[in-house]
C-alpha positions in Angstrom: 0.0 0.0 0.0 1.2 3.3 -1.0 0.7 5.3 2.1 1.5 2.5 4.6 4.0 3.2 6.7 5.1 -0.1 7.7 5.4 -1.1 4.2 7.5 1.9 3.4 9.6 1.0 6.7 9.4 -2.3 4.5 10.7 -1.1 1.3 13.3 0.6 2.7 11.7 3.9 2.1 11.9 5.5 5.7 14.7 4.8 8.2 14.3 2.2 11.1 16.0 0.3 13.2 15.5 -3.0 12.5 16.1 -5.8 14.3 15.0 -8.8 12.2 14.5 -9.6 8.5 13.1 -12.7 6.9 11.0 -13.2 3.5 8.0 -13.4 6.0 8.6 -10.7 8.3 10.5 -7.5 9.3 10.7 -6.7 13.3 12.2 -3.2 13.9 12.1 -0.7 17.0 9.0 1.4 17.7 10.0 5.2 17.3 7.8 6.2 20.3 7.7 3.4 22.5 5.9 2.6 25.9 9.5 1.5 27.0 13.1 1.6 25.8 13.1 -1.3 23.8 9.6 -2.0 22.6 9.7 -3.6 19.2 7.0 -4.4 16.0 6.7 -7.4 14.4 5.2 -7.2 11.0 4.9 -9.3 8.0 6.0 -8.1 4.6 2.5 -8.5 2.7 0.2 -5.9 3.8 -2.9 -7.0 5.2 -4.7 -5.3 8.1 -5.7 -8.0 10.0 -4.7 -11.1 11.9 -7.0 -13.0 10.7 -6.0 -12.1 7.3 -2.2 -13.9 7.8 -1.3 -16.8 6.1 -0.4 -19.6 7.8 3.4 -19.1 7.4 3.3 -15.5 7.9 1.9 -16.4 11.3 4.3 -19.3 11.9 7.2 -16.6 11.5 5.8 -14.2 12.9 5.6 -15.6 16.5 8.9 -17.3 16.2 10.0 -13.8 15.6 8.3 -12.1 18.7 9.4 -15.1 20.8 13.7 -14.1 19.5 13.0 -10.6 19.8 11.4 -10.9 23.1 14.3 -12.8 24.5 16.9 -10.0 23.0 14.7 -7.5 24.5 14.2 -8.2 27.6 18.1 -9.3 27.9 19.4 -6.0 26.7 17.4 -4.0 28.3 17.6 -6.0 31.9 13.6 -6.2 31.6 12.3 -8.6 33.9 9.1 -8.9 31.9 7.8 -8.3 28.6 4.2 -7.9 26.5 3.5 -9.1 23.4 0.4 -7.6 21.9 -1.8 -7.5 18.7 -4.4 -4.9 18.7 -7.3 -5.7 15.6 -9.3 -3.1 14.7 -10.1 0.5 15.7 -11.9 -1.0 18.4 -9.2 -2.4 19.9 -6.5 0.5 19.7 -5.0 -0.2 16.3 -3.8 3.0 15.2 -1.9 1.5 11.5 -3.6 -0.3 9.0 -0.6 -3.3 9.1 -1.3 -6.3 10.8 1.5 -6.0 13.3 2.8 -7.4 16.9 4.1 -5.4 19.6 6.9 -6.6 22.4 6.9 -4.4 25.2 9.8 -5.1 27.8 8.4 -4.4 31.2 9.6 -3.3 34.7 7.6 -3.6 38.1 6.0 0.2 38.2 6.8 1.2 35.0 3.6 3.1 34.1 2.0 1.2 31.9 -1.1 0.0 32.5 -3.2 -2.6 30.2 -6.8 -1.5 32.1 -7.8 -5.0 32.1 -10.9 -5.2 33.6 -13.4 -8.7 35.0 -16.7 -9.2 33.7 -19.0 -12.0 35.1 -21.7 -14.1 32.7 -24.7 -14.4 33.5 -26.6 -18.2 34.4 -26.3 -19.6 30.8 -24.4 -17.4 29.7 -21.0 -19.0 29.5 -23.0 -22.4 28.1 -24.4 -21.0 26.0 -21.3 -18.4 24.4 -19.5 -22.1 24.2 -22.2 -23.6 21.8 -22.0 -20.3 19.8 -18.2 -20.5 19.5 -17.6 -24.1 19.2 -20.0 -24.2 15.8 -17.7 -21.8 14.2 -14.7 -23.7 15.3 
């Protein structure tokens, strides 16, 4: 895509420091980072979502965030680390690139995920199962 950003990172079009090529994927350093260190994994073919990755590209892909996670959080003396896919506006994708995040962590670093605990109602769970299971 033309105005991607990621693909131009891809093409060699803009500067980054990257960290890891294949044929699959490129990893490289986010330029404004939760934490020194914090990484993207992308794959080369553009496609917005993770559901749109090809089985390989996927394959790669997590091999990739599990090396880069490693050399992260060992270069950085990170006792902890995120890895994180955000799909969709919705859930705070900000680039149209299907992409990975690895976030090296500290205890009271700042950043917080705002996880949050729902409950189901009676049935509820049951019956979300059935729902999910037929599209399995």
């Amino acid at each position: 895509m033309a105005d991607c950003i990621f693909c131009k990172i891809i093409a060699g079009e803009i500067p980054a420091a990257k960290l890891v090529e294949t044929d699959k994927v490129v990893s490289f350093l986010d330029i404004n980072p939760v934490n020194p260190g914090h990484a993207l994994i992308v794959p080369r073919r553009h496609v917005s979502s993770f559901l749109d990755l090809q089985q390989n590209e996927l394959h790669v892909m997590i091999f990739v965030a599990r090396r880069v996670a490693a050399a992260v959080t060992e270069a950085t003396g990170s006792p902890a680390f995120n890895i994180l896919q955000n799909d969709g506006e919705a859930a705070g994708q900000i680039v149209d690139h299907c992409h990975m995040h690895v976030i090296p962590r500290a205890p009271e670093d700042g950043f917080s995920l705002g996880w949050r605990q729902l409950s189901y109602e009676e049935g509820e769970l049951e019956a979300l199962q059935v729902a999910i299971r037929r599209r399995l």
